[in-house]
C-alpha positions in Angstrom: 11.5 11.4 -12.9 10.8 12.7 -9.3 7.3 13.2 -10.1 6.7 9.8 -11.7 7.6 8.1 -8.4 5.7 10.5 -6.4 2.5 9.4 -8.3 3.7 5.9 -8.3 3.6 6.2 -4.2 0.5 7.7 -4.2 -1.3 5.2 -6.5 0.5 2.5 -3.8 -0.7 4.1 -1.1 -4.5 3.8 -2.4 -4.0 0.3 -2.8 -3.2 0.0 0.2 -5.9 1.4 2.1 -8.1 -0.5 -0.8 -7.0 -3.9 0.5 -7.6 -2.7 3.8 -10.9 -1.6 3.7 -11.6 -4.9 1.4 -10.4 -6.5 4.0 -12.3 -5.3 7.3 -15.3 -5.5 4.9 -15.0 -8.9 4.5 -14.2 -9.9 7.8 -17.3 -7.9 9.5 -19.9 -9.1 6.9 -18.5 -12.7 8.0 -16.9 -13.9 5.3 -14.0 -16.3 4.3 -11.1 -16.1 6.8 -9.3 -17.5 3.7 -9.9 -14.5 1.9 -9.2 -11.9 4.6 -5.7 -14.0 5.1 -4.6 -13.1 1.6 -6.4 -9.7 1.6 -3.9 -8.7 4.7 -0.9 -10.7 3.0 -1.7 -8.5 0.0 -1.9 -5.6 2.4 1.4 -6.1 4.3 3.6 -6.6 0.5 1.5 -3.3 -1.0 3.1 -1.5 2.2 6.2 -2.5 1.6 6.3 -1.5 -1.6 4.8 2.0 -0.5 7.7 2.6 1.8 10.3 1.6 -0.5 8.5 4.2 -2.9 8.7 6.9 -0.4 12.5 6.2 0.1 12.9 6.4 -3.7 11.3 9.6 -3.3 12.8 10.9 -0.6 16.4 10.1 -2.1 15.2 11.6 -5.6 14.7 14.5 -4.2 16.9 15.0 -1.4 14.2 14.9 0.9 15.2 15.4 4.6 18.8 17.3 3.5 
């Protein structure tokens, strides 16, 4: 079970840097603020998520014991 929400954080992770990059792309190339608004929205719920993951994980395993 451990290792199901280690992956799990992992794959979170990715997104998040995804969204980020998505992101900074978007807003160096000029494009819609809009868009980079919900891109860092996105961004700032996928980390979140990731560090409520990493708690999970942590506690799972008795990380930090």
């Amino acid at each position: 079970m451990a290792s199901f929400f280690y992956y799990l954080t992992l794959v979170a992770m990715a997104a998040v840097v995804f969204v980020l990059i998505r992101g900074l792309i978007n807003m160096m190339r000029g494009g819609s603020g809009n868009l980079s608004n919900k891109l860092m929205q996105l961004r700032v719920l996928l980390q979140f998520i990731a560090v409520v993951l990493i708690v999970v994980v942590l506690w799972i395993t008795g990380g930090g014991r």
